[in-house]
OpenMM code with the backbone's topology and positions (N, CA, C; nanometers):
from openmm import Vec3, app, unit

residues = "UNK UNK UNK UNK UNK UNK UNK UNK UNK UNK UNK UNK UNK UNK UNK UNK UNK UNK UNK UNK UNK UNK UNK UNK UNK UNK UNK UNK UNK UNK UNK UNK UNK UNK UNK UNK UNK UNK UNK UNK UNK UNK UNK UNK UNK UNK UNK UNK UNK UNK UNK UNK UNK UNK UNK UNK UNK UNK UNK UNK UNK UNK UNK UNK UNK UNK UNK UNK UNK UNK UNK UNK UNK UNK UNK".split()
positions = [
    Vec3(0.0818, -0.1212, 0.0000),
    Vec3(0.0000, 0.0000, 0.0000),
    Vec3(0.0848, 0.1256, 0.0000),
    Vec3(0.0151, 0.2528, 0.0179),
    Vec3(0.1114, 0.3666, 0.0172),
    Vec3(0.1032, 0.4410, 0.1394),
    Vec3(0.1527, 0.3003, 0.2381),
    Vec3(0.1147, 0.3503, 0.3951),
    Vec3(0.2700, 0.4283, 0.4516),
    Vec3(0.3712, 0.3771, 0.3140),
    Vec3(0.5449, 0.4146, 0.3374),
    Vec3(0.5365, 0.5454, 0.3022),
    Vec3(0.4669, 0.5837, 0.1973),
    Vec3(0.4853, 0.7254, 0.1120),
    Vec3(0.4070, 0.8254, 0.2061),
    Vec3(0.2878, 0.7763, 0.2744),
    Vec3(0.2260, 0.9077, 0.3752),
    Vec3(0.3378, 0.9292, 0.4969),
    Vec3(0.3495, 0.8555, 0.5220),
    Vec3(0.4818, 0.8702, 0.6822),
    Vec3(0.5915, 0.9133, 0.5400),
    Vec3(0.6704, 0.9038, 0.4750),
    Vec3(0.7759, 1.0022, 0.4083),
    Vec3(0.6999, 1.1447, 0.3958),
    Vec3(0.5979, 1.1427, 0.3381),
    Vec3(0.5800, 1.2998, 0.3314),
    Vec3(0.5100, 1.3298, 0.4659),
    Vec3(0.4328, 1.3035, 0.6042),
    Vec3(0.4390, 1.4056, 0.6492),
    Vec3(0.5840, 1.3998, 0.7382),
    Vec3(0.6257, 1.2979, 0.7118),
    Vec3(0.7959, 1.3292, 0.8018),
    Vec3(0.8756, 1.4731, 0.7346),
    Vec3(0.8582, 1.4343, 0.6168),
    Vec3(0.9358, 1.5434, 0.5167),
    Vec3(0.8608, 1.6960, 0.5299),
    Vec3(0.7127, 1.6961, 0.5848),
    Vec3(0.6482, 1.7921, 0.5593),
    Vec3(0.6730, 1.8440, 0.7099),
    Vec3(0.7108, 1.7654, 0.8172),
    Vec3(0.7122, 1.8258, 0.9402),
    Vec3(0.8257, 1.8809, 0.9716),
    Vec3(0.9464, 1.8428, 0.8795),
    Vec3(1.0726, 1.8801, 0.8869),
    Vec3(1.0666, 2.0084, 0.8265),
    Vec3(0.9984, 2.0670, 0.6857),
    Vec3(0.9697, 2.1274, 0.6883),
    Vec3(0.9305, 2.2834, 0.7315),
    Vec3(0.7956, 2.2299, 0.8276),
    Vec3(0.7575, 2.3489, 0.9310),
    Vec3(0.8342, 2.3985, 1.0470),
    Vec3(0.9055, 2.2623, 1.1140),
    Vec3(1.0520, 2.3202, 1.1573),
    Vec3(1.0874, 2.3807, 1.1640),
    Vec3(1.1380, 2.3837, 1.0155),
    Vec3(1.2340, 2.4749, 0.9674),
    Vec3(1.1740, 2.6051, 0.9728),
    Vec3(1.0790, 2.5836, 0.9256),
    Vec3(1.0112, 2.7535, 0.8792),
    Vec3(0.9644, 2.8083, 1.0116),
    Vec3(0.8896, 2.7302, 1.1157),
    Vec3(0.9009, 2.8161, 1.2166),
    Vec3(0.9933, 2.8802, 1.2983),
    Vec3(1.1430, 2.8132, 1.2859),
    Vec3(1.2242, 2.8613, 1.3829),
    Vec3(1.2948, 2.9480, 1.2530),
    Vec3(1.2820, 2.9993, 1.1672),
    Vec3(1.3220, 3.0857, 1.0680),
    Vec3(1.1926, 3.1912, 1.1184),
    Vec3(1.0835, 3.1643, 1.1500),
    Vec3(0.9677, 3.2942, 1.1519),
    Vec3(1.0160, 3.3358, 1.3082),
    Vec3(1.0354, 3.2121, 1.3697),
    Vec3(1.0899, 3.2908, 1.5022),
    Vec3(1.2147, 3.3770, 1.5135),
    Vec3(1.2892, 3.3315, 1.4513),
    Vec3(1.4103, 3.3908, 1.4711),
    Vec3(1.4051, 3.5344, 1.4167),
    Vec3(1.3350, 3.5375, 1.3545),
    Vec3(1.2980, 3.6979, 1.2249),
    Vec3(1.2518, 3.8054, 1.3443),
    Vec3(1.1032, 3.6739, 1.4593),
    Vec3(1.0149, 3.7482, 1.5331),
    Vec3(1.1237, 3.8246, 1.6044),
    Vec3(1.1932, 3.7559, 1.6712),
    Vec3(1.2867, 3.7959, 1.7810),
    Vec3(1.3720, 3.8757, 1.7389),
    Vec3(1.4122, 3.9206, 1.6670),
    Vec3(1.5602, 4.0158, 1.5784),
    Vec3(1.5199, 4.1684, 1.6194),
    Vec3(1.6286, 4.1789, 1.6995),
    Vec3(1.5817, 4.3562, 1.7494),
    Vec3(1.6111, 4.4945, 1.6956),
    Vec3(1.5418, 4.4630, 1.5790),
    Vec3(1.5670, 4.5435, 1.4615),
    Vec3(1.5656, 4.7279, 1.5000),
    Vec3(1.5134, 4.7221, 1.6332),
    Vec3(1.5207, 4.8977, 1.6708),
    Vec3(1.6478, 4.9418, 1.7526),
    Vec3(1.7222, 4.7760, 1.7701),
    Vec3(1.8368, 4.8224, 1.8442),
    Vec3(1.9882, 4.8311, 1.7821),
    Vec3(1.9817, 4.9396, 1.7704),
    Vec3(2.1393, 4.9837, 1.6717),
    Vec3(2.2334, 4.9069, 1.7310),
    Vec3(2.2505, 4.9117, 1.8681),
    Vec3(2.3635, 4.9006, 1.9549),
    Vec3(2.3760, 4.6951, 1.9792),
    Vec3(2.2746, 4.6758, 1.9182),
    Vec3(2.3038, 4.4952, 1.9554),
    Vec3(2.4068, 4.4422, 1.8847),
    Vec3(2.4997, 4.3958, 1.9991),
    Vec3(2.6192, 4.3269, 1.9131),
    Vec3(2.6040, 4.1768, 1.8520),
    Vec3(2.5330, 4.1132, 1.8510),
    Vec3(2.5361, 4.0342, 1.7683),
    Vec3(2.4526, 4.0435, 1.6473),
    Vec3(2.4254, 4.1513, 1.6170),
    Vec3(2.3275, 4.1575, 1.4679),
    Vec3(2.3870, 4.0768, 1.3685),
    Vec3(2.5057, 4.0689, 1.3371),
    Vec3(2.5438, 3.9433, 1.2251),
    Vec3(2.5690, 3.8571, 1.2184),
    Vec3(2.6101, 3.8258, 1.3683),
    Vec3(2.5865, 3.6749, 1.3939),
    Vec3(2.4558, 3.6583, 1.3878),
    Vec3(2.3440, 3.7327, 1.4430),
    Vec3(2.2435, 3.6296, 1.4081),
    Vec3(2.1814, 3.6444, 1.2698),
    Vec3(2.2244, 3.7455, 1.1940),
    Vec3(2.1518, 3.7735, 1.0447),
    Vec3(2.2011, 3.6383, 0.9228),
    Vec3(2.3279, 3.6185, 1.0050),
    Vec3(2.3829, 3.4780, 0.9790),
    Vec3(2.3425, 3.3832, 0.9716),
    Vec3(2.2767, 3.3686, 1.0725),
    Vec3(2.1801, 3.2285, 1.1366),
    Vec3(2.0565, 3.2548, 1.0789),
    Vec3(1.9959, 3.3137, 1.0381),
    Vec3(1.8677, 3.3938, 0.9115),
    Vec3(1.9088, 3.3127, 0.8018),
    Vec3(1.9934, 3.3937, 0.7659),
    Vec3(2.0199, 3.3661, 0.6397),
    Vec3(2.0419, 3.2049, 0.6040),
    Vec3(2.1712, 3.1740, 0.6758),
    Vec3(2.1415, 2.9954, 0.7250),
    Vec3(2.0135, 2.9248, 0.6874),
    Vec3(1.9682, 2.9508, 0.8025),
    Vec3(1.8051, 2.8828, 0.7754),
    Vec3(1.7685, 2.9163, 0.6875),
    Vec3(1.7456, 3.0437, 0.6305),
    Vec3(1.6378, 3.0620, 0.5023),
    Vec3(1.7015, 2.9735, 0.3803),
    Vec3(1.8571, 2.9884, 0.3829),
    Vec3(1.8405, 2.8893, 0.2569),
    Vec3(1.8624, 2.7109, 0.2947),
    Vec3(1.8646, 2.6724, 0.4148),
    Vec3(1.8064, 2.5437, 0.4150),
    Vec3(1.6724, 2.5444, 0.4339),
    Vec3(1.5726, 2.6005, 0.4536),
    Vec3(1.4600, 2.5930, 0.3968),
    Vec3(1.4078, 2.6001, 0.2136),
    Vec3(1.5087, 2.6877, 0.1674),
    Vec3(1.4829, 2.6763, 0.0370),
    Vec3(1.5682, 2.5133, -0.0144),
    Vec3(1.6582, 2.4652, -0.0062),
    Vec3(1.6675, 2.3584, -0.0490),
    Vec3(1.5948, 2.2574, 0.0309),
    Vec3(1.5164, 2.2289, 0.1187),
    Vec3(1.4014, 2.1726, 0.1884),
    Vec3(1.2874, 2.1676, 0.0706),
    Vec3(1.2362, 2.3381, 0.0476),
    Vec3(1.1493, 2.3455, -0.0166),
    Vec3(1.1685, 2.3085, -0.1902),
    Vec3(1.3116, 2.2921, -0.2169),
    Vec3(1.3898, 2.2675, -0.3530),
    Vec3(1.3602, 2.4247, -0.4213),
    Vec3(1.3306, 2.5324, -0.3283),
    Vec3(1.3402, 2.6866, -0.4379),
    Vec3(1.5033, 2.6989, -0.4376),
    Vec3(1.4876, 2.7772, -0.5604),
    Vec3(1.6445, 2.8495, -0.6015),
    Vec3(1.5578, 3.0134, -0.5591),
    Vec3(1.6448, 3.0520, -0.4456),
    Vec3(1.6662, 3.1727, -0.4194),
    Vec3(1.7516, 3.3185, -0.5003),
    Vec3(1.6466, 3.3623, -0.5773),
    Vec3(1.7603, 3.4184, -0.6856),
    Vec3(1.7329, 3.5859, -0.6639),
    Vec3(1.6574, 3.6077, -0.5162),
    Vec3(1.6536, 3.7335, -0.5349),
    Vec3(1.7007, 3.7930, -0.4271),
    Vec3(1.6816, 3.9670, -0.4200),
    Vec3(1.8268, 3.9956, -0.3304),
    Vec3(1.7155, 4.0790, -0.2249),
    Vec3(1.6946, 4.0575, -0.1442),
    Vec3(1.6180, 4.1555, -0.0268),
    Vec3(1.7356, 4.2156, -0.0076),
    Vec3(1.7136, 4.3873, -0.0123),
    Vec3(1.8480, 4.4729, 0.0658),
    Vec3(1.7745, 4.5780, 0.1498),
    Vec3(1.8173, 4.6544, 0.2626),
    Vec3(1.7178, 4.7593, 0.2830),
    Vec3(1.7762, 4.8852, 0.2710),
    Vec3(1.7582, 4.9314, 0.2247),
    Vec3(1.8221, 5.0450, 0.1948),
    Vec3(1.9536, 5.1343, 0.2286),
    Vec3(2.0113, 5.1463, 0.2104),
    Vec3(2.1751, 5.2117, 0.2514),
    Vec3(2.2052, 5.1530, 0.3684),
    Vec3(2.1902, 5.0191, 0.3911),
    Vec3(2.2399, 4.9676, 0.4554),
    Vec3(2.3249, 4.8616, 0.4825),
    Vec3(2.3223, 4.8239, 0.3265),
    Vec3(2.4081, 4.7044, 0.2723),
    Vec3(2.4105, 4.5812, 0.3301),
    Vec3(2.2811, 4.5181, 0.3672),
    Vec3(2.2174, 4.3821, 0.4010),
    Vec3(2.1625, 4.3436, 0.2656),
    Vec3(2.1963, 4.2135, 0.2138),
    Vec3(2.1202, 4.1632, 0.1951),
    Vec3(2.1577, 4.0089, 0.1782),
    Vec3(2.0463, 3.9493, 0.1103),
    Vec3(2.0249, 3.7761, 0.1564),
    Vec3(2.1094, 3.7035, 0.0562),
] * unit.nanometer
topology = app.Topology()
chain = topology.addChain("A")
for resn in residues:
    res = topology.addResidue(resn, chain)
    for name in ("N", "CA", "C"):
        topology.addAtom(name, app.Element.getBySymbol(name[0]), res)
């Protein structure tokens, strides 16, 4: 039967949300009003990280550039 293929995809699908939630968390938490936080690139690091193992999770090719303005971030 295709009792192997439902347990692969929601295993694959829970790995997934995982991912993407602790990528939405990590975004939530980023203290974007605080100039003075010293680890802003370490953790923009760990962003970035995750976002693109979520895109090879999700199999997207990430081909575009979020920057914010004169600030020379981007993904």
């Amino acid at each position: 039967g295709s009792g192997g293929l439902k347990v692969f995809i929601s295993v694959l699908y829970s790995k997934k949300m995982k991912a993407l939630e602790s990528l939405i968390g990590m975004i939530q938490k980023f203290p974007y009003d605080d100039p003075t936080y010293d680890k802003l690139h370490e953790d923009l690091d760990r962003i970035r990280g995750k976002f693109k193992q979520l895109c090879s999770l999700l199999n997207v090719q990430p081909d575009f550039k979020i920057s914010a303005e004169g600030s020379g971030l981007s993904f």
